[in-house]
Backbone bond lengths (Angstrom), bond angles and torsions (degrees), N, CA, C in turn:
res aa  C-N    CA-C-N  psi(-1)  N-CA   C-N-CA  omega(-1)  CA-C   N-CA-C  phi
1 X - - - 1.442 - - 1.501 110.56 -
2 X 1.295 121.43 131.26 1.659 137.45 141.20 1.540 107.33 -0.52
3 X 1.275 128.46 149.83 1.619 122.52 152.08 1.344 87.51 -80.58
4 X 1.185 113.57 175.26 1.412 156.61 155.47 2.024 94.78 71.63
5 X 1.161 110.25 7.56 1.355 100.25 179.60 1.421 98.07 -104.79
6 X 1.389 129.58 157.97 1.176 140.22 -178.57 1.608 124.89 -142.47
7 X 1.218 123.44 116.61 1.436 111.44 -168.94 1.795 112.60 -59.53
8 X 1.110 124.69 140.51 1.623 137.27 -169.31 1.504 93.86 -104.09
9 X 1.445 128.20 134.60 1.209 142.33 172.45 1.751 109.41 -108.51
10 X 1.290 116.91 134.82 1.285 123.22 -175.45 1.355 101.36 -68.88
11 X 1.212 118.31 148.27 1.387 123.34 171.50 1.682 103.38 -83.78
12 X 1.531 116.96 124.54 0.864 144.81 139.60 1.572 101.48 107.44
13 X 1.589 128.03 24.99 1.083 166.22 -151.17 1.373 125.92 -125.06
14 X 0.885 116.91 94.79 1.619 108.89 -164.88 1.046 143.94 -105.58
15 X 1.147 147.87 -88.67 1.496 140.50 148.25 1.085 114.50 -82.67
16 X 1.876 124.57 -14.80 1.375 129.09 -164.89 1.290 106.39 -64.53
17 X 1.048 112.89 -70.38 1.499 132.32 -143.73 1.654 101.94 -65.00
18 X 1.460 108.75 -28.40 1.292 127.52 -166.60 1.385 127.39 55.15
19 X 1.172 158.35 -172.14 1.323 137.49 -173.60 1.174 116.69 -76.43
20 X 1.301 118.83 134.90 1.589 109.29 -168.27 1.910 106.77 -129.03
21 X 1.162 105.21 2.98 1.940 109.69 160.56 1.385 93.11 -154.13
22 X 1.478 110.26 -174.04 1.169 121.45 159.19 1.507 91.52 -134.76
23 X 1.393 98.80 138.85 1.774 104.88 -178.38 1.809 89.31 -110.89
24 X 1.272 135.06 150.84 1.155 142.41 -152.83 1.612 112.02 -116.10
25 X 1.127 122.94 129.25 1.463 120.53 -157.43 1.718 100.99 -125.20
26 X 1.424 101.03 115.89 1.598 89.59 -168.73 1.657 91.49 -118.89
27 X 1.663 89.94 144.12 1.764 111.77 -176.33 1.825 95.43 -91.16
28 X 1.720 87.72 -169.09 1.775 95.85 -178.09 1.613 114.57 -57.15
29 X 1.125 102.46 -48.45 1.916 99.04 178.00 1.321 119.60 -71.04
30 X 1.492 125.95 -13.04 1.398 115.51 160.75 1.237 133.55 -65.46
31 X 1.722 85.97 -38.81 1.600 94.88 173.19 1.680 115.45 -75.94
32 X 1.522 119.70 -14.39 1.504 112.87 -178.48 1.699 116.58 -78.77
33 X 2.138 105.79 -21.39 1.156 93.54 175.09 1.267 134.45 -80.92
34 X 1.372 110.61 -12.06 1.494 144.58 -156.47 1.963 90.11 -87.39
35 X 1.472 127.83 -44.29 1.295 133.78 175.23 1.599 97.04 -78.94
36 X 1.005 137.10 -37.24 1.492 129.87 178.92 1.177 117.66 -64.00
37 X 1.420 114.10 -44.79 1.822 134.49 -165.60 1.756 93.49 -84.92
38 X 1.305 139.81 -30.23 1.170 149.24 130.07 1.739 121.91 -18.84
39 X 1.125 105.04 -86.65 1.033 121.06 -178.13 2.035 100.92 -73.79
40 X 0.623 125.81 -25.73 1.650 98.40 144.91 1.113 143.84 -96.05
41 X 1.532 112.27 4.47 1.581 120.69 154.37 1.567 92.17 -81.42
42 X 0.589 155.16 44.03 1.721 145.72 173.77 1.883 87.11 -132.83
43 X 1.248 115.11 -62.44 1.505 101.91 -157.97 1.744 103.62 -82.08
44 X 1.465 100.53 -8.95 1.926 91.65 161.48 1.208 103.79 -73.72
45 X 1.612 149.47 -62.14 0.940 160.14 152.50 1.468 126.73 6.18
46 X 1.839 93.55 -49.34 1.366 99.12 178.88 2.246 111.53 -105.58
47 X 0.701 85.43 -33.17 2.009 102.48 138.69 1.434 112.21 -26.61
48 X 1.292 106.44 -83.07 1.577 127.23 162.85 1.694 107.33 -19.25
49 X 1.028 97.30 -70.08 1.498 126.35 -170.76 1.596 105.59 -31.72
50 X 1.530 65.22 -86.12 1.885 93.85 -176.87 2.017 118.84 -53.96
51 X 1.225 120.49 -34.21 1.518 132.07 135.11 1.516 132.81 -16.40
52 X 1.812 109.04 -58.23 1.093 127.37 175.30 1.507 113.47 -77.29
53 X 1.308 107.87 -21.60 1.945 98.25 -150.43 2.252 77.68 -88.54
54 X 1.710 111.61 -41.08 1.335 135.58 143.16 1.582 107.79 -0.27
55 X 0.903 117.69 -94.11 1.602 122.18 -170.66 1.426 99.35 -73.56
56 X 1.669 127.91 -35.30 1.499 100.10 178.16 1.415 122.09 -68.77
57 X 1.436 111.27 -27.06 1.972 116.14 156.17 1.286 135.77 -50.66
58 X 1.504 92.08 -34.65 1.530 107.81 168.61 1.380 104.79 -72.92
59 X 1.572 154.46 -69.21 1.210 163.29 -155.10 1.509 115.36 -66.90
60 X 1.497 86.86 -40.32 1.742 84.64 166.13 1.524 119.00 -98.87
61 X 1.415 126.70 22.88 1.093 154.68 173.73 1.682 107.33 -92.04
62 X 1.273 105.37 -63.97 1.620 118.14 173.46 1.781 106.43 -66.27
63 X 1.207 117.95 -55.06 1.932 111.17 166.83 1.334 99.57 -42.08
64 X 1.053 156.24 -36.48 1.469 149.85 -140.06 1.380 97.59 -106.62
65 X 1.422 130.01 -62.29 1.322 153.32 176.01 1.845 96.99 -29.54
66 X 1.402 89.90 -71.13 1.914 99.19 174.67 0.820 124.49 -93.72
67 X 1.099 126.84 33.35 2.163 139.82 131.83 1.210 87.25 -82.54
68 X 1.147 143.56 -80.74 0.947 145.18 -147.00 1.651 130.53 -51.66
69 X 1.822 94.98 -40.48 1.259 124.54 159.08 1.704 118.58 -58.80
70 X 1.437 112.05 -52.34 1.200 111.39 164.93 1.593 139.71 -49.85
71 X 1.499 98.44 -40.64 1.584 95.22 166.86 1.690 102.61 -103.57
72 X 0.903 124.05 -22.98 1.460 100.01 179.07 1.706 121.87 -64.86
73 X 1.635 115.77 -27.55 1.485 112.31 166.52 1.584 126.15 -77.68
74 X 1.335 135.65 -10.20 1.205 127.74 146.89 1.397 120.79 -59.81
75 X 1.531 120.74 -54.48 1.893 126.14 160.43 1.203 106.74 -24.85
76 X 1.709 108.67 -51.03 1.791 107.65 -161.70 1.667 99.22 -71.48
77 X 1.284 104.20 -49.18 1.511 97.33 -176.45 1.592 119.26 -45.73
78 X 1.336 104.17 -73.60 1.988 107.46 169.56 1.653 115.78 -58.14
79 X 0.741 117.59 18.46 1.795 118.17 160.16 1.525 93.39 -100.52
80 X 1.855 111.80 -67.78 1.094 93.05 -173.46 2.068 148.65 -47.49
81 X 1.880 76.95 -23.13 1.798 87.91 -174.17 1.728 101.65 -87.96
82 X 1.757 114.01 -9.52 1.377 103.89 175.20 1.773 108.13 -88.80
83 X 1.425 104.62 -19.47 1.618 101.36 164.47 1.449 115.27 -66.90
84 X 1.410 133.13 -18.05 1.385 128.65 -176.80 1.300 112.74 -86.57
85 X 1.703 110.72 -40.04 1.161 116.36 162.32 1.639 120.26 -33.02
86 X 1.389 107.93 -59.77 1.765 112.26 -157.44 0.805 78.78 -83.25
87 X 1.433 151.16 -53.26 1.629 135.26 -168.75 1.767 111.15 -38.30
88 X 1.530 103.53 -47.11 1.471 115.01 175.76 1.494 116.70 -40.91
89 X 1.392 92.16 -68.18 1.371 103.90 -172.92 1.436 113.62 -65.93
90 X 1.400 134.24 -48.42 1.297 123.36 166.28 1.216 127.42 -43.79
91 X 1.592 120.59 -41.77 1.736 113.10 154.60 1.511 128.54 -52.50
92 X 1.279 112.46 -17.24 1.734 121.82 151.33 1.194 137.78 -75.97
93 X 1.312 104.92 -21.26 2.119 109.24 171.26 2.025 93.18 -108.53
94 X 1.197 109.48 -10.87 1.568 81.35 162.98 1.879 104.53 -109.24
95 X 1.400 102.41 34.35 1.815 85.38 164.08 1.914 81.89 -119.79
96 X 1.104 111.13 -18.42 1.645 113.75 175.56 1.591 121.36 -68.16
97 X 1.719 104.25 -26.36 1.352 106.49 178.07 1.245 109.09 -83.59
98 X 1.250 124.19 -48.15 1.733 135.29 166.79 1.229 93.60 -34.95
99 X 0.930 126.36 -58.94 1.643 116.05 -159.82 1.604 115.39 -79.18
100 X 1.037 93.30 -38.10 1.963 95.25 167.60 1.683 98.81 -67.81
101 X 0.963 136.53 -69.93 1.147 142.22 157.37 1.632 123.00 9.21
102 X 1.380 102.28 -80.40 1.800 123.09 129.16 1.680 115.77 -17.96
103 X 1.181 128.49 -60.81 1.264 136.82 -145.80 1.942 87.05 -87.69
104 X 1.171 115.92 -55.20 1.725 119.06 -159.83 1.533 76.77 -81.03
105 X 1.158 149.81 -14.02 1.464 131.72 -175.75 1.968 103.75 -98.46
106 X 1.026 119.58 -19.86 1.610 96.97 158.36 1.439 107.25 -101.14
107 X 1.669 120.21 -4.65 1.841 107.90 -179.86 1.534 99.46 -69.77
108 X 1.330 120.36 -52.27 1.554 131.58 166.02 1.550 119.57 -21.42
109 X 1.729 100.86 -45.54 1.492 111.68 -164.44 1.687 107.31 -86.12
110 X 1.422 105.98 -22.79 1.729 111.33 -170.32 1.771 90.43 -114.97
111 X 1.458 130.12 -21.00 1.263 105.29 154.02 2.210 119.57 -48.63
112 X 1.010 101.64 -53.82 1.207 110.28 -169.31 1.418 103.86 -70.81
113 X 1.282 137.22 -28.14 1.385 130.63 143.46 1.293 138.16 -12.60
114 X 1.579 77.12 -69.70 1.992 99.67 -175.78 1.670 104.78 -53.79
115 X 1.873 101.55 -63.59 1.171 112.41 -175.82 1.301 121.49 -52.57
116 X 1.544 125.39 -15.04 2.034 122.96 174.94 1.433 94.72 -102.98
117 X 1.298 120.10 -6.64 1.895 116.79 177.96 1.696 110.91 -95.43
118 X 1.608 118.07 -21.05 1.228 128.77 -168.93 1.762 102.16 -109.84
119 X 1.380 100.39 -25.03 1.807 81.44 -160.40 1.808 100.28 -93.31
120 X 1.233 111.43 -9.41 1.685 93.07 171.07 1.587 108.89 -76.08
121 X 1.127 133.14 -47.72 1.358 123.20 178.52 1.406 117.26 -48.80
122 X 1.633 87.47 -66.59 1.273 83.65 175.13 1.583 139.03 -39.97
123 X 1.725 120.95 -44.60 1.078 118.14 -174.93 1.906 101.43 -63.97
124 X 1.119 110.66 -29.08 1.544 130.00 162.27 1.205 114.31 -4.62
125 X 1.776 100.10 -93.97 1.491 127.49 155.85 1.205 120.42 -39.99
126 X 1.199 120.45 -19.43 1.763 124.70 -162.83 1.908 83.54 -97.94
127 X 1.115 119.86 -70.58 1.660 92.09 165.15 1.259 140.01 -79.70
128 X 0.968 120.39 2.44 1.597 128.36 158.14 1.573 111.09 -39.73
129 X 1.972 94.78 -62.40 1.182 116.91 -170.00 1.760 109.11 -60.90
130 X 1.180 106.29 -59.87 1.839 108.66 170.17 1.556 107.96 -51.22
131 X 1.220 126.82 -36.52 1.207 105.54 175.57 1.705 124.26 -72.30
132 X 1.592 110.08 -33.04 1.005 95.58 161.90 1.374 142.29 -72.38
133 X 1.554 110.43 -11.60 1.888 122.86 -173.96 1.633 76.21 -74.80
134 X 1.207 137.14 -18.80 1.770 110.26 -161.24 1.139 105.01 -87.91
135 X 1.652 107.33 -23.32 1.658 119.29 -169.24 1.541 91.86 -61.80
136 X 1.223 100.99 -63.41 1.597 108.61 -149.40 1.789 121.35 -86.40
137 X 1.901 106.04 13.71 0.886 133.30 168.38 2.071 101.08 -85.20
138 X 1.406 88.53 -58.33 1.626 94.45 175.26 1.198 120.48 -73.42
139 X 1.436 131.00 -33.40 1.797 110.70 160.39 1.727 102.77 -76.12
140 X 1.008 122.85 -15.65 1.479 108.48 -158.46 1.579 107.28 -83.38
141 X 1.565 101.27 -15.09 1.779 108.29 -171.32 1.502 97.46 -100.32
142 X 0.961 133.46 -19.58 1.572 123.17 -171.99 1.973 85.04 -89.42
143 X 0.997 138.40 -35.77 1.536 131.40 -176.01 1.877 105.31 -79.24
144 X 1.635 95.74 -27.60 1.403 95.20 161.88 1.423 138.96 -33.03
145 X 1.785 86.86 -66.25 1.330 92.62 -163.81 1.432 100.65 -102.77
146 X 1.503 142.17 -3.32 1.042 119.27 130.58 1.421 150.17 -52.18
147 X 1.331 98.74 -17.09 1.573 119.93 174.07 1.393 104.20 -70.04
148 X 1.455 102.04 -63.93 1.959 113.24 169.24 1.257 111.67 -5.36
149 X 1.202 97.48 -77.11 1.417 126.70 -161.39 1.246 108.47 -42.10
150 X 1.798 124.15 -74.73 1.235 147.39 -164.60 1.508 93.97 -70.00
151 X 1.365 132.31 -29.08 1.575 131.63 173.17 1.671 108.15 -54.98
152 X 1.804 102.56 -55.47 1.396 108.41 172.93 1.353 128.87 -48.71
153 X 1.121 109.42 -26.56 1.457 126.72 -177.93 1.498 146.12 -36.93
154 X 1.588 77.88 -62.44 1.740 129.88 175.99 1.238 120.44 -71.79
155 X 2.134 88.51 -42.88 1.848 71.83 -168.31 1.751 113.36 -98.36
């Protein structure tokens, strides 16, 4: 015989009948494995659980990932071909600035030309001219005021 099993005698039954079940008699440790073997079908159970809810976070984690993937690599593409673009064009206003650049660097060089080719004469003429307003201040005032005079005269 089993431990913890015990043969059951019929009441009022005697040696005849002889044993005819065994009804099962469980002590303290039967009953602790029976709450153990319990209580770990409960935490597989809830294992289970927690697993499932698990991969459905995960799955709709990965759907999300590739939406996401889907429109975010066309964006990447047209950013990138509008970054090549301005790249383009900025290598065109800096071969445009060089060259203006160029341009105010000989206007600079033939400005300052003009001005050491124009300003000696000129200042020239500029006393030429004062010398003559002085001339013709000094004959013009001595005929002045003789003129004055003979003007006063008349009238």
């Amino acid at each position: 015989m089993r431990a913890g099993l015990r043969p059951a005698r019929r009441p009022g039954g005697g040696e005849k009948g002889g044993d005819v079940g065994m009804i099962a008699a469980l002590d303290g440790g039967d009953v602790a494995l029976i709450v153990l073997s319990a209580f770990w079908g409960l935490l597989v159970l809830f294992l289970c659980v927690v697993l499932i809810n698990t991969f459905r976070v995960l799955e709709s984690t990965k759907i999300l990932i590739d939406v996401m993937r889907e429109e975010t690599v066309p964006l990447l593409r047209e950013v990138k071909g509008s970054l090549e673009r301005t790249n383009r064009e900025l290598d065109r206003v800096d071969v445009v600035l060089e060259a203006t650049g160029e341009i105010v660097g000989r206007v600079r060089r033939i400005s300052g030309l003009v001005e050491e080719a124009a300003s000696g004469p000129l200042v020239k003429l500029i006393s030429l001219g004062v010398g003559v307003r002085k001339a013709t201040s000094r004959f013009g005032g001595r005929r002045g005021k003789s003129g004055k005079g003979g003007k006063q005269g008349t009238a």
